[in-house]
Residue, then its C-alpha position, 0 to 999 in steps of 0.5 A: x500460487x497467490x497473486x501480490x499487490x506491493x506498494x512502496x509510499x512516502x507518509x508525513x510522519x505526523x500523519x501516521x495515525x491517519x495512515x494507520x487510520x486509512x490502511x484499516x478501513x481499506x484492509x477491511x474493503x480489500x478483504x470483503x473484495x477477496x484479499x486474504x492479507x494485507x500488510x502495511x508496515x512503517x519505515x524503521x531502518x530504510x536507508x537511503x542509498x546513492x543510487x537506489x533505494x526505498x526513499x530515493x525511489x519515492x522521494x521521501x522527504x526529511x519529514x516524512x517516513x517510508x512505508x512497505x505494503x502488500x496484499x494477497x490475494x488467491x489469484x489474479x483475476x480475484x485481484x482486479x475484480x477486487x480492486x475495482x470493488x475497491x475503487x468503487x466502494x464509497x469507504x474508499x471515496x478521497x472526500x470521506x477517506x483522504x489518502x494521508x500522503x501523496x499518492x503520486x509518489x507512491x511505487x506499486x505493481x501486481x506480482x506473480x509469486x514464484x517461491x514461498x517458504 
């Protein structure tokens, strides 16, 4: 089964054509490092609960639009070979490629994929 990077972040809305500017050149690195999909998707119904939810969890502000992202990849051990070639690549460096949010409030784990239909 395939192994999957997710990802939960809070973007300044008016920074969504850099988002989406930023997600293409790192969709292009992780699939030249082994990732067969990357998805990257713009908030559009998220509500926020009282107890739990998307922006609760990423503190998204008023000015600011949730995103859901993930990355497929065939196996866990293509993910962190790929995600260190990642980390290196120049296309990634932040002075070049500055991430167009705050990266410390950005949720994200590896998963195991149990059922897919």
């Amino acid at each position: 089964m395939d192994y999957v990077d997710g990802f939960v972040a809070a973007v300044p809305t008016r920074n969504k054509d850099a988002f989406v500017k930023h997600a293409r050149v790192a969709a292009q690195v992780l699939k030249e490092a082994g990732a067969t999909r990357v998805v990257e998707c713009w908030g559009d119904d998220v509500p926020a609960g009282l107890h739990t939810s998307f922006p609760l969890a990423v503190q998204c502000q008023d000015d600011e639009t949730v995103v859901f992202s993930w990355i497929v990849w065939p196996s866990r051990a293509v993910r962190d070979a790929g995600m260190d070639k990642m980390m290196n690549d120049p296309r990634m460096d932040p002075a070049s490629n500055p991430m167009p949010f705050d990266g410390k409030r950005c949720i994200f784990g590896g998963f195991q994929v149990l059922l897919e239909s």
